[in-house]
PyMOL Python script that loads the backbone (N, CA, C, O; Angstrom):
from pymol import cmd

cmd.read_pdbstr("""\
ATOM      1  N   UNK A   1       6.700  -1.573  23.468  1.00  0.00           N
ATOM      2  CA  UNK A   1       6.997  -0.618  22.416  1.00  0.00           C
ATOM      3  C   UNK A   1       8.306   0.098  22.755  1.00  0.00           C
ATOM      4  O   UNK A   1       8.754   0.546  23.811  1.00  0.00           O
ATOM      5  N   UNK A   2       8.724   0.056  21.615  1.00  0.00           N
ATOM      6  CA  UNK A   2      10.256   0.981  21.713  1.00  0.00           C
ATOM      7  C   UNK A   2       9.872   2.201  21.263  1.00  0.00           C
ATOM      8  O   UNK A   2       9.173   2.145  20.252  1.00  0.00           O
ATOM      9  N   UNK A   3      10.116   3.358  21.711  1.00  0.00           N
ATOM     10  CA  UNK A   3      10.009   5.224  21.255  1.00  0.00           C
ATOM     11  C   UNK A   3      11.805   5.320  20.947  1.00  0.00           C
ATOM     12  O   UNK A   3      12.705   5.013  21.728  1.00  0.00           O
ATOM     13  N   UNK A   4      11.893   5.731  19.861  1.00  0.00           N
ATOM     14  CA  UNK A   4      13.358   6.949  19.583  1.00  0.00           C
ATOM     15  C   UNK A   4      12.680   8.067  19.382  1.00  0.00           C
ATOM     16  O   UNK A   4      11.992   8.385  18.411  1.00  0.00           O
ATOM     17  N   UNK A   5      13.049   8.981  20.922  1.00  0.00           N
ATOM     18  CA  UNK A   5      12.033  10.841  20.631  1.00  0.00           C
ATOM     19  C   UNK A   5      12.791  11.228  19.337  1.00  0.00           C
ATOM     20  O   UNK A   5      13.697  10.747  18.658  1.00  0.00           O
ATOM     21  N   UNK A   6      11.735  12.684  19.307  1.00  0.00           N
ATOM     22  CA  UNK A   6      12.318  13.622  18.336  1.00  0.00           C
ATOM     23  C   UNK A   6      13.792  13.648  18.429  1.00  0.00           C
ATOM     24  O   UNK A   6      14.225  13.190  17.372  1.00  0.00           O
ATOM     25  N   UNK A   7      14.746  13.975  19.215  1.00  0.00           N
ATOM     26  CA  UNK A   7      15.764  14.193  18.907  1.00  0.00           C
ATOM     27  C   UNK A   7      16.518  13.165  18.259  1.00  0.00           C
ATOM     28  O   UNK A   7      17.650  13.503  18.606  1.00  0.00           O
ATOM     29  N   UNK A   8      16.636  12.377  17.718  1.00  0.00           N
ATOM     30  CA  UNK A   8      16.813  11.099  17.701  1.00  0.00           C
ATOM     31  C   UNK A   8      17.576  11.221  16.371  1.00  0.00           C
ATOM     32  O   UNK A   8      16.782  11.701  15.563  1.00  0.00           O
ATOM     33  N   UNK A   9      18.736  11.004  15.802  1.00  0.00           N
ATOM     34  CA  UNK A   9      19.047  11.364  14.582  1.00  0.00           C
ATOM     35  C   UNK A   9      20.840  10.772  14.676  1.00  0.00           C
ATOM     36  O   UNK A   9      21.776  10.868  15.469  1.00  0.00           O
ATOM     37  N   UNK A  10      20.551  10.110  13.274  1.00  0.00           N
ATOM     38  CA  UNK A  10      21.639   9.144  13.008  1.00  0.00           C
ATOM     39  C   UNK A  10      22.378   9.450  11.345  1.00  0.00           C
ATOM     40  O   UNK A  10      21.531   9.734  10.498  1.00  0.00           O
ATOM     41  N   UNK A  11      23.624   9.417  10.919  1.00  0.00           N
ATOM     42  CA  UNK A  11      23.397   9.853   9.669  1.00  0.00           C
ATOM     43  C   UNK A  11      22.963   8.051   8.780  1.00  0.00           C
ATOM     44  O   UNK A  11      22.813   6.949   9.308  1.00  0.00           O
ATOM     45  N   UNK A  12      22.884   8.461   7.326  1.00  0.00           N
ATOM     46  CA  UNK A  12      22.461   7.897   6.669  1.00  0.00           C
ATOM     47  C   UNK A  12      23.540   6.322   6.113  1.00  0.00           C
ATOM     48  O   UNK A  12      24.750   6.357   5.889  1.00  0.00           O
ATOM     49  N   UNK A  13      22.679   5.151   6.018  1.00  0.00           N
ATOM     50  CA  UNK A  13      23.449   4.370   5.680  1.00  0.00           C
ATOM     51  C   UNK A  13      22.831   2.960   5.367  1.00  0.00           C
ATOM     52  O   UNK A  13      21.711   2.753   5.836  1.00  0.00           O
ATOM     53  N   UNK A  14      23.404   2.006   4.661  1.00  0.00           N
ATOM     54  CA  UNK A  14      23.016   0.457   4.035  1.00  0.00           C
ATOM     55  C   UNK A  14      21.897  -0.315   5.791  1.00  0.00           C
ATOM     56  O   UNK A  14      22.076  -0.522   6.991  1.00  0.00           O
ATOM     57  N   UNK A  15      21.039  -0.418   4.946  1.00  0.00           N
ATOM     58  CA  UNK A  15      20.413  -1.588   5.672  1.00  0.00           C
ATOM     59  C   UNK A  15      20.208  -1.490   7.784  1.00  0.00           C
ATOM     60  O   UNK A  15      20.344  -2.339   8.665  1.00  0.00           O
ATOM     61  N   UNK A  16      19.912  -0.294   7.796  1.00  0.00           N
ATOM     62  CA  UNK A  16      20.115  -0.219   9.061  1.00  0.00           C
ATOM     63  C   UNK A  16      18.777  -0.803  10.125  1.00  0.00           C
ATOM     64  O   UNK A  16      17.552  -0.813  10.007  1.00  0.00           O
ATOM     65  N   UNK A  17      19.547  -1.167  10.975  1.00  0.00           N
ATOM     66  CA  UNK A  17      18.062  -2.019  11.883  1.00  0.00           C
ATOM     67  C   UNK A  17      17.990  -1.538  12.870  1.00  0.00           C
ATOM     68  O   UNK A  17      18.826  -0.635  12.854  1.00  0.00           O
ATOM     69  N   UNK A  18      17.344  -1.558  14.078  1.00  0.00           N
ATOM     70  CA  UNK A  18      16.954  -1.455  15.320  1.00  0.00           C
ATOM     71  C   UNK A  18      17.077  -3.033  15.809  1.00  0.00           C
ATOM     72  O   UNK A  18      16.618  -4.070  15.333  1.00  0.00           O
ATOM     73  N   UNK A  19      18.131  -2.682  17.297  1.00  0.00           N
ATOM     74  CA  UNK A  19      18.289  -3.821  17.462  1.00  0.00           C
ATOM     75  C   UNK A  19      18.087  -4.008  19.418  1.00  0.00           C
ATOM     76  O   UNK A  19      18.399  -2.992  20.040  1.00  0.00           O
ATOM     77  N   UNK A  20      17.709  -4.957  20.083  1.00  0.00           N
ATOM     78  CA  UNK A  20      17.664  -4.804  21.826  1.00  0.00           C
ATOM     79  C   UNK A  20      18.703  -5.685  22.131  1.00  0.00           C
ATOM     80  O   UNK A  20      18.586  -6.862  21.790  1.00  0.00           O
ATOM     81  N   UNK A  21      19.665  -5.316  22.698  1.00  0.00           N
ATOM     82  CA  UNK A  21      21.148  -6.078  23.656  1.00  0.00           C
ATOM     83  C   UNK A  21      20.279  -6.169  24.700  1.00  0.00           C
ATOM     84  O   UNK A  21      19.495  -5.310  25.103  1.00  0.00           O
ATOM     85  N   UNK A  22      20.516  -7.511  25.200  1.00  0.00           N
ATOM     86  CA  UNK A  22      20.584  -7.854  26.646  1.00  0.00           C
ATOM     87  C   UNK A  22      22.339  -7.267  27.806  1.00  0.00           C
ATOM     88  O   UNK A  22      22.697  -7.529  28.954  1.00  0.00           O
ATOM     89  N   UNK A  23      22.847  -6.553  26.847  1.00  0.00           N
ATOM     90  CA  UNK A  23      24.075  -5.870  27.379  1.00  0.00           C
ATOM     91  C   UNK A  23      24.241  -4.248  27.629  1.00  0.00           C
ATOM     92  O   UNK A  23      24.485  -3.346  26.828  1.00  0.00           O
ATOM     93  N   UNK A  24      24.017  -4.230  29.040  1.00  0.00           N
ATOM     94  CA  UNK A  24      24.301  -2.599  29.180  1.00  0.00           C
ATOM     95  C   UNK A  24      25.513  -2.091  28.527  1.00  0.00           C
ATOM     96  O   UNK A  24      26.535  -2.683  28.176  1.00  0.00           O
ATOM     97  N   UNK A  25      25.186  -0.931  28.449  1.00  0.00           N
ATOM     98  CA  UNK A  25      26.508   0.212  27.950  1.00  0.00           C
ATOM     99  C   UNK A  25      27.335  -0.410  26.772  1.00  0.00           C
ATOM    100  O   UNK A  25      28.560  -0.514  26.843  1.00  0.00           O
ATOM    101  N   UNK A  26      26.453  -0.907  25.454  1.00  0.00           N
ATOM    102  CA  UNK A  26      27.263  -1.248  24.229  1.00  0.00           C
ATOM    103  C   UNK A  26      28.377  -0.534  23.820  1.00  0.00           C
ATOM    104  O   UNK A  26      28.160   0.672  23.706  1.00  0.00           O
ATOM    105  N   UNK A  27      29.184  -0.796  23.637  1.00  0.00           N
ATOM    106  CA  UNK A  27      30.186   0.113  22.824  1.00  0.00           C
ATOM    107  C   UNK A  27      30.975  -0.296  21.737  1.00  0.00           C
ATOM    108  O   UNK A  27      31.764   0.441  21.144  1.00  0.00           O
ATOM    109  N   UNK A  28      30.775  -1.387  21.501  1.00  0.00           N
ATOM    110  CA  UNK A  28      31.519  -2.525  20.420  1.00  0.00           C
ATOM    111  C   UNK A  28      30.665  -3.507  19.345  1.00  0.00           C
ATOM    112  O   UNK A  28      29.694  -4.131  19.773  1.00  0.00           O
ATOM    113  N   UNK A  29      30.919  -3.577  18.452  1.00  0.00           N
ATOM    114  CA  UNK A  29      30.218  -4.534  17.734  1.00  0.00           C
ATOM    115  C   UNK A  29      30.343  -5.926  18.437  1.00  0.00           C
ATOM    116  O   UNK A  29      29.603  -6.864  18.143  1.00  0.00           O
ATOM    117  N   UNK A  30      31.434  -6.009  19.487  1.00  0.00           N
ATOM    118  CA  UNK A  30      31.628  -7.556  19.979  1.00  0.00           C
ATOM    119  C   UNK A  30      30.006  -7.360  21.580  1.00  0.00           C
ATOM    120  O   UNK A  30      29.241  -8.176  22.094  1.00  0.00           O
ATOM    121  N   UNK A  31      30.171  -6.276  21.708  1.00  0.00           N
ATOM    122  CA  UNK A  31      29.090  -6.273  22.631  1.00  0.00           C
ATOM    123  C   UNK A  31      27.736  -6.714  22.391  1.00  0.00           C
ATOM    124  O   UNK A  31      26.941  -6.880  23.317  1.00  0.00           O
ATOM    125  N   UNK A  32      27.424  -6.924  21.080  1.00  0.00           N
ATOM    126  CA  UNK A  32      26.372  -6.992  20.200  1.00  0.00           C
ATOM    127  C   UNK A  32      26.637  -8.271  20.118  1.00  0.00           C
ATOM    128  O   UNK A  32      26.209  -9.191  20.815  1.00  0.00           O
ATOM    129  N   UNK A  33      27.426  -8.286  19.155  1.00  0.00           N
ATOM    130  CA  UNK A  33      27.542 -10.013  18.492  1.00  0.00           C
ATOM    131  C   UNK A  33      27.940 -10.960  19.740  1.00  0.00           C
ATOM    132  O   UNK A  33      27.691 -12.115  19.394  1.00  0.00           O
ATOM    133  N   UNK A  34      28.395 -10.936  20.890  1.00  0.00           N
ATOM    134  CA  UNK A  34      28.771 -11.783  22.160  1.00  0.00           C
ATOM    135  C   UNK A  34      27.517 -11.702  23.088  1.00  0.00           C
ATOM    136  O   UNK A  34      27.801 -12.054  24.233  1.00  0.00           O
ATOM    137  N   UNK A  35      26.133 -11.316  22.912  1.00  0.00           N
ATOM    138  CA  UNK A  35      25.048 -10.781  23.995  1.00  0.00           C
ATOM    139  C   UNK A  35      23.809 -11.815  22.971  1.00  0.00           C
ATOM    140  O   UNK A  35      23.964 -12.561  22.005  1.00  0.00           O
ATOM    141  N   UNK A  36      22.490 -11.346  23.840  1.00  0.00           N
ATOM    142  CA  UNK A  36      21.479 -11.676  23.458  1.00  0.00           C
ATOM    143  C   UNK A  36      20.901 -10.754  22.539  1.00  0.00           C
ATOM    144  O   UNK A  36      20.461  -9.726  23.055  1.00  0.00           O
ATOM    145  N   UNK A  37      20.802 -10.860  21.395  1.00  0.00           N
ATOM    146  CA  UNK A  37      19.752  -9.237  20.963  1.00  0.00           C
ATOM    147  C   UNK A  37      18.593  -9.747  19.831  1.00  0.00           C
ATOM    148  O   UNK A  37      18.470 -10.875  19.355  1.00  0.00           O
ATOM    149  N   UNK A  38      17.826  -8.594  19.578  1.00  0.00           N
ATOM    150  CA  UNK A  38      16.495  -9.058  19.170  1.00  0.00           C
ATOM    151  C   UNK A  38      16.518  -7.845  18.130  1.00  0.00           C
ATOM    152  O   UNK A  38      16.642  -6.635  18.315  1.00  0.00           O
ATOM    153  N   UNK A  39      16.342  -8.658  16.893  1.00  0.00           N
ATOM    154  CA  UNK A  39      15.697  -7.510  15.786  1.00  0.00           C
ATOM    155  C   UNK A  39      14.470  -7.142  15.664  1.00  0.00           C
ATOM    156  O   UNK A  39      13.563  -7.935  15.413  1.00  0.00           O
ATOM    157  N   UNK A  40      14.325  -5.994  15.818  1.00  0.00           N
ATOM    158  CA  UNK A  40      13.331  -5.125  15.707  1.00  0.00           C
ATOM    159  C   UNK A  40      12.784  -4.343  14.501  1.00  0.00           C
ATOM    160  O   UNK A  40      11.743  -3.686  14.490  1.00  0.00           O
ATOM    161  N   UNK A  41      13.805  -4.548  13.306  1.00  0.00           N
ATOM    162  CA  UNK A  41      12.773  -3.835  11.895  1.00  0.00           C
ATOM    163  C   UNK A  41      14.462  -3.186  11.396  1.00  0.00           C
ATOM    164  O   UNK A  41      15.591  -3.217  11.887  1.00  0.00           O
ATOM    165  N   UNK A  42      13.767  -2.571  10.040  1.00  0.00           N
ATOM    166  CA  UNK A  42      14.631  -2.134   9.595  1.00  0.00           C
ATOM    167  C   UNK A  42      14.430  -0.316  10.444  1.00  0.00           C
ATOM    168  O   UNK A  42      13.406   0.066  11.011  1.00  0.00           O
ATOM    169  N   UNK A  43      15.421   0.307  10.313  1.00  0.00           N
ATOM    170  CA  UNK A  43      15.465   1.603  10.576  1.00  0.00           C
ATOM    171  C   UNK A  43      14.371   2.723  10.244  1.00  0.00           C
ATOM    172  O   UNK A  43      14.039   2.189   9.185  1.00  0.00           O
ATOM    173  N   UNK A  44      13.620   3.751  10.301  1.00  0.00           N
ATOM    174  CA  UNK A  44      12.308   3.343   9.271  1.00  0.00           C
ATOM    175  C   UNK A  44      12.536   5.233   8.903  1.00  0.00           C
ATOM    176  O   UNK A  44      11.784   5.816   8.122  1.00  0.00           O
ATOM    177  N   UNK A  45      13.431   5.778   9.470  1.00  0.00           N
ATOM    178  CA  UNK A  45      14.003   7.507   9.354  1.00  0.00           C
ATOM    179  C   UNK A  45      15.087   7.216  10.110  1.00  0.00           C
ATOM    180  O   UNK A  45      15.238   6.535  11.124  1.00  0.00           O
ATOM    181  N   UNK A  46      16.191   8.186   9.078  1.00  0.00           N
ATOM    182  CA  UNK A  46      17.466   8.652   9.793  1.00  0.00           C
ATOM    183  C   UNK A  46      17.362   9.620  10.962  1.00  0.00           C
ATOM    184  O   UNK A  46      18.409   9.803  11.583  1.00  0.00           O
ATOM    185  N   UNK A  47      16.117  10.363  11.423  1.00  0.00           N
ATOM    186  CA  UNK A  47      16.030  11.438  11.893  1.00  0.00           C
ATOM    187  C   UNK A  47      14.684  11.451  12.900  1.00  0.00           C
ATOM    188  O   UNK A  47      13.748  10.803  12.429  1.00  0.00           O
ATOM    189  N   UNK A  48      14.463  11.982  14.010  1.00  0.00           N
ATOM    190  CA  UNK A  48      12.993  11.789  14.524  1.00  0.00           C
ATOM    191  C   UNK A  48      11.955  10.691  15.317  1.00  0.00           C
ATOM    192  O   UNK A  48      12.197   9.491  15.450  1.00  0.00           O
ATOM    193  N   UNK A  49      11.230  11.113  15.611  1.00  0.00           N
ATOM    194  CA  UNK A  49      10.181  10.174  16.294  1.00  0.00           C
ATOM    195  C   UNK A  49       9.964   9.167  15.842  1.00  0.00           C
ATOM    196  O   UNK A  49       9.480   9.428  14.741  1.00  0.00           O
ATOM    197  N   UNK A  50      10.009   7.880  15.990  1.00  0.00           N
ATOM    198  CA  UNK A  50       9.639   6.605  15.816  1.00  0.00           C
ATOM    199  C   UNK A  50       9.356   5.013  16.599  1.00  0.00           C
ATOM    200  O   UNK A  50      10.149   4.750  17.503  1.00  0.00           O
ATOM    201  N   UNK A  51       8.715   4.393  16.416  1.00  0.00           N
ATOM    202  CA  UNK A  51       8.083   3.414  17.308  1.00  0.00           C
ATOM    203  C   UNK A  51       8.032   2.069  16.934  1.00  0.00           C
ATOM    204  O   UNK A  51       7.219   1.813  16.046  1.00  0.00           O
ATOM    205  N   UNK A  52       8.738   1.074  17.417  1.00  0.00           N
ATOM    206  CA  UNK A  52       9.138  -0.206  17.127  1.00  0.00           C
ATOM    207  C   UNK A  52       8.254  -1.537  18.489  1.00  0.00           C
ATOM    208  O   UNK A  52       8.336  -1.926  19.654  1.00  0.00           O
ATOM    209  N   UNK A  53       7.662  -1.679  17.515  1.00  0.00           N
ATOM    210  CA  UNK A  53       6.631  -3.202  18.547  1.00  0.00           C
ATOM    211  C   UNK A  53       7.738  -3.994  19.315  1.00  0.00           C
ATOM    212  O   UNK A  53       8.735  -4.414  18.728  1.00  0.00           O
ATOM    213  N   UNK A  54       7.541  -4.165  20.545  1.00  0.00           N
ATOM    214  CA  UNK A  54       8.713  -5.071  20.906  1.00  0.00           C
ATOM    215  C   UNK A  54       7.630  -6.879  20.856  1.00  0.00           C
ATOM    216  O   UNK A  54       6.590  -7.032  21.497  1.00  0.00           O
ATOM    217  N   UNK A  55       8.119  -7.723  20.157  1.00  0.00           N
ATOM    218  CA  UNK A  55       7.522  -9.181  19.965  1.00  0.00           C
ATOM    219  C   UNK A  55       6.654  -9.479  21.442  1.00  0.00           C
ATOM    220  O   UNK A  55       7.049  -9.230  22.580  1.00  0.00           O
ATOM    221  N   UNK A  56       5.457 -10.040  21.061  1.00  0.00           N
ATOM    222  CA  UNK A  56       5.011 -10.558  22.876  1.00  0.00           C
ATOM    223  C   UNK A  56       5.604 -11.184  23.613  1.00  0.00           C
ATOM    224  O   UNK A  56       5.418 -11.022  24.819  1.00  0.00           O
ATOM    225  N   UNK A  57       6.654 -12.249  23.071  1.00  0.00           N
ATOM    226  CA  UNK A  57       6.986 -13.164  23.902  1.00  0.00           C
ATOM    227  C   UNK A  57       8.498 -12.736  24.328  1.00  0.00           C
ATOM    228  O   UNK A  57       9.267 -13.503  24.908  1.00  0.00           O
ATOM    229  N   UNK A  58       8.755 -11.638  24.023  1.00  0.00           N
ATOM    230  CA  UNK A  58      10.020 -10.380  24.394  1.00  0.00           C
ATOM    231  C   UNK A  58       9.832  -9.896  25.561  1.00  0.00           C
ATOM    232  O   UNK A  58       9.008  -8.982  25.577  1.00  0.00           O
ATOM    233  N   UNK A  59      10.490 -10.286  26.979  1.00  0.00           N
ATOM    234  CA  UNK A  59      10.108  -8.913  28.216  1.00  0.00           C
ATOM    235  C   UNK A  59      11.505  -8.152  27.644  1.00  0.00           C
ATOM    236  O   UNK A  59      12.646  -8.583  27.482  1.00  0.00           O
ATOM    237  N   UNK A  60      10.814  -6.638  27.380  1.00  0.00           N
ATOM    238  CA  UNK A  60      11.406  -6.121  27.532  1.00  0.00           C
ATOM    239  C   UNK A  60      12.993  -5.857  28.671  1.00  0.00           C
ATOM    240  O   UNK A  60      14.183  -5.669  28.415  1.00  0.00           O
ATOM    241  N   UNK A  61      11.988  -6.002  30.283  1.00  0.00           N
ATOM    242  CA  UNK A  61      13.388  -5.773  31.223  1.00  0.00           C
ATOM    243  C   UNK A  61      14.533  -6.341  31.044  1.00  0.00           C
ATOM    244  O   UNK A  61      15.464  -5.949  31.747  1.00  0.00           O
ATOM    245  N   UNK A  62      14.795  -7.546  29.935  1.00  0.00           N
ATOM    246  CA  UNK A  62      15.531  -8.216  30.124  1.00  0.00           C
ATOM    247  C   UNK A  62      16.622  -7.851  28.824  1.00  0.00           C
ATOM    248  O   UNK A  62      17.441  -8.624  28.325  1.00  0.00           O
ATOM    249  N   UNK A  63      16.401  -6.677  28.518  1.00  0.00           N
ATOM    250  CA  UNK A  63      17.167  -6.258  27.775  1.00  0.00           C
ATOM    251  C   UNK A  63      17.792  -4.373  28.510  1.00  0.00           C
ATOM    252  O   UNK A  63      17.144  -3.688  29.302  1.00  0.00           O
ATOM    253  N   UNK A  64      19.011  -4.054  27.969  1.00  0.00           N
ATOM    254  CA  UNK A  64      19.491  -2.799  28.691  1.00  0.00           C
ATOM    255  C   UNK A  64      19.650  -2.059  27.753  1.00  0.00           C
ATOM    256  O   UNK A  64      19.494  -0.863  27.996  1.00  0.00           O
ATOM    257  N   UNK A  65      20.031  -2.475  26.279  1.00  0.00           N
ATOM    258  CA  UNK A  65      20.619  -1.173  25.383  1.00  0.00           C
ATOM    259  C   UNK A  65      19.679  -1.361  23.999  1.00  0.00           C
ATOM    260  O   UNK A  65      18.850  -2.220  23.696  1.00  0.00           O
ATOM    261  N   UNK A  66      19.890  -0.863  23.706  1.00  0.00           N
ATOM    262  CA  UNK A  66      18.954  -0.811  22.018  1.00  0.00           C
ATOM    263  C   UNK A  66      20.183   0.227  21.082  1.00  0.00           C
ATOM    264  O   UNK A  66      20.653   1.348  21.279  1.00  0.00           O
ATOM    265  N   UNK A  67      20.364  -0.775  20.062  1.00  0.00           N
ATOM    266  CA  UNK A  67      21.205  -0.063  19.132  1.00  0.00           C
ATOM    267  C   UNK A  67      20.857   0.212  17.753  1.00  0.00           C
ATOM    268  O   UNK A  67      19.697  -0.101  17.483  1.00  0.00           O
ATOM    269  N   UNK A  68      21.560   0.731  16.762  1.00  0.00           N
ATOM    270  CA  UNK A  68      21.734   0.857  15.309  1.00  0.00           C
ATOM    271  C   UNK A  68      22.243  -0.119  14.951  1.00  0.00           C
ATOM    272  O   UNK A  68      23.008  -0.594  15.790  1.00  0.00           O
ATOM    273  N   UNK A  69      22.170  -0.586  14.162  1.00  0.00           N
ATOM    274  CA  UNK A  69      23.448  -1.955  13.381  1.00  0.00           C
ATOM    275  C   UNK A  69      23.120  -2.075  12.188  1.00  0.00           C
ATOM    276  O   UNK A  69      21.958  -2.301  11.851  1.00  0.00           O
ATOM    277  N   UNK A  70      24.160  -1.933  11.313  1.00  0.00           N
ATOM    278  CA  UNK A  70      24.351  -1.903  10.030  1.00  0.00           C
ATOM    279  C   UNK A  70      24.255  -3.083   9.291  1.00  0.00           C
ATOM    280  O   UNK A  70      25.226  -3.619   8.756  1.00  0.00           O
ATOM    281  N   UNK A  71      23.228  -3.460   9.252  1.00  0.00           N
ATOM    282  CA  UNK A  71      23.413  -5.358   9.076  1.00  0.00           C
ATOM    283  C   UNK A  71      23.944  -5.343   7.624  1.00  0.00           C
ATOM    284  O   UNK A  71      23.949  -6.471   7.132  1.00  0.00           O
ATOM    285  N   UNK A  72      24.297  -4.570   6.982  1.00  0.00           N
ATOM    286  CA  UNK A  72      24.635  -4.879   5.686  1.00  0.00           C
ATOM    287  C   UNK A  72      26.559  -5.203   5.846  1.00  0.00           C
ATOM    288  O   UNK A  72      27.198  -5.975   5.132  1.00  0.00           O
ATOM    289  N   UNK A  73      26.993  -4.532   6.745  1.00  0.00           N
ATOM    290  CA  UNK A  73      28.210  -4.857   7.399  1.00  0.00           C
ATOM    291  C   UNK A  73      28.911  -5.317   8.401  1.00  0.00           C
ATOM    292  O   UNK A  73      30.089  -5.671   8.454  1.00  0.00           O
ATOM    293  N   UNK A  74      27.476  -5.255   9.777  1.00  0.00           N
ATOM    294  CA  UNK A  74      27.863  -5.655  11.063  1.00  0.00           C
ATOM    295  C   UNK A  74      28.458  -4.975  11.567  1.00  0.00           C
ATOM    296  O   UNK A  74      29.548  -5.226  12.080  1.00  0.00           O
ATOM    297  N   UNK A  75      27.841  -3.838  11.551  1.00  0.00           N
ATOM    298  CA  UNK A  75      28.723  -2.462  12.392  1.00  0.00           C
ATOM    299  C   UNK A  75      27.864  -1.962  13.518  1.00  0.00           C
ATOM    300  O   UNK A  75      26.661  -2.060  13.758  1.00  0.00           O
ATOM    301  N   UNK A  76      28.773  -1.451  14.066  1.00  0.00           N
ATOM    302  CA  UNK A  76      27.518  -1.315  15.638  1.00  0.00           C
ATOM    303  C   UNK A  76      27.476   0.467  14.798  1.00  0.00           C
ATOM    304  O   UNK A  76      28.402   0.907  14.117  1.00  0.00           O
ATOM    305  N   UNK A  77      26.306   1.135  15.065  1.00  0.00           N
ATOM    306  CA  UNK A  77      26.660   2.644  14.391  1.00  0.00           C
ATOM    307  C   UNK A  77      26.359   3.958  15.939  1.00  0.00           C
ATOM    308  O   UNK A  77      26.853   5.011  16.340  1.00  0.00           O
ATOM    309  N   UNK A  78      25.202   2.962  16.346  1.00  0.00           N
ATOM    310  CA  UNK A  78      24.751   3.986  17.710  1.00  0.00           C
ATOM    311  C   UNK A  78      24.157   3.353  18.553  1.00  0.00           C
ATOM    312  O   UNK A  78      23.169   2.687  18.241  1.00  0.00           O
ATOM    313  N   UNK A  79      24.673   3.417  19.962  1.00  0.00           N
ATOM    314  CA  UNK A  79      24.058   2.579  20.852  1.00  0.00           C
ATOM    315  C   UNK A  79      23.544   3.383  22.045  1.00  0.00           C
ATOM    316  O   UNK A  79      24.439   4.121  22.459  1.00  0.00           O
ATOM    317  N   UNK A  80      22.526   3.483  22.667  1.00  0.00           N
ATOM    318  CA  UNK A  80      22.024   4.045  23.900  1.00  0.00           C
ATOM    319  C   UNK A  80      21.632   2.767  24.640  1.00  0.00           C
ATOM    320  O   UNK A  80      21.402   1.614  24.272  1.00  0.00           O
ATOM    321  N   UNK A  81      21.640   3.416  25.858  1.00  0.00           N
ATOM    322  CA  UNK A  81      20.657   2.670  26.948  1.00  0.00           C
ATOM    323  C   UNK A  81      19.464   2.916  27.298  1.00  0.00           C
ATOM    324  O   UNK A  81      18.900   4.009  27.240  1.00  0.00           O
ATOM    325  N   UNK A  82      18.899   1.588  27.792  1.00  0.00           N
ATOM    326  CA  UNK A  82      17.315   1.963  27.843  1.00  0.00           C
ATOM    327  C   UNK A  82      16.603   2.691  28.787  1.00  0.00           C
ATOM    328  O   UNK A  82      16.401   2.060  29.824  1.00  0.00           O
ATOM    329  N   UNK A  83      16.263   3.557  28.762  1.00  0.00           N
ATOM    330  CA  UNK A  83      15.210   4.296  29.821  1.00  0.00           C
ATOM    331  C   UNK A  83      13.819   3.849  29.731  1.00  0.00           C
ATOM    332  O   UNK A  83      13.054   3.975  28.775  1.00  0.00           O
ATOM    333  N   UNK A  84      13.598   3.287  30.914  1.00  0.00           N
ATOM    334  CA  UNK A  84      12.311   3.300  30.697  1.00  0.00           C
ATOM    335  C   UNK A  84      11.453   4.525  30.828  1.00  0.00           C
ATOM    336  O   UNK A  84      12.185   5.461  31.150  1.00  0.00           O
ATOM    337  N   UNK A  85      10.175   4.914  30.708  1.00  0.00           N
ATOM    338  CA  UNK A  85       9.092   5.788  29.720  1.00  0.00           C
ATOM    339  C   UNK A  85       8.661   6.447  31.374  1.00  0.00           C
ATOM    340  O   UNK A  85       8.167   5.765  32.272  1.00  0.00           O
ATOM    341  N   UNK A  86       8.877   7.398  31.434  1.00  0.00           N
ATOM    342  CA  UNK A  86       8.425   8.008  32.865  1.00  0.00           C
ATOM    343  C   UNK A  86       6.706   8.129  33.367  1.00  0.00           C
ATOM    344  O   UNK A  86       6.342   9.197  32.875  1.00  0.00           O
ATOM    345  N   UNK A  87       6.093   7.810  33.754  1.00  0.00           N
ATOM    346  CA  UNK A  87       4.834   7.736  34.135  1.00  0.00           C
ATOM    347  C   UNK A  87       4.108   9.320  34.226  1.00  0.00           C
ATOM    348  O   UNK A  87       2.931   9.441  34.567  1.00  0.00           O
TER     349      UNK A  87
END
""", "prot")
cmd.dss("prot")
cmd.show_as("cartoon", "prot")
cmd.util.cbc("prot")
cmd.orient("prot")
């Protein structure tokens, strides 16, 4: 499972997805489009808590960043790195 906490807030825009790079520290749409990544859903709030199934046959570790992407244009919009969930 993917968590974006409460603070979590993006502004508004076409077709936005949740997406997992196998590439730390995205900063480029070429970082995205040149890596491994896995769609995860459409965006589901611009703002807030939300929770995205990661597929079973997905290990997570093998991914570093999770981004925004505008699939209606192919824009990278917001990219973090992954933390994993503190025990």
């Amino acid at each position: 499972m993917v968590h974006l906490s409460d603070d979590f807030e993006v502004g508004p825009g076409p077709k936005f997805h949740v997406y997992l790079v196998d590439h730390a520290a995205v900063r480029s749409a070429g970082d995205v489009n040149n890596n491994k990544w896995i769609n995860l859903g459409q965006l589901r709030a611009f703002e807030g808590s939300q929770n995205y199934p990661v597929p079973s046959d997905v290990n997570l570790a093998d991914y570093k960043s999770i981004v925004i992407w505008c699939k209606a244009f192919g824009v990278l919009i917001s990219p973090a790195t992954i933390e994993p969930a503190s025990s």
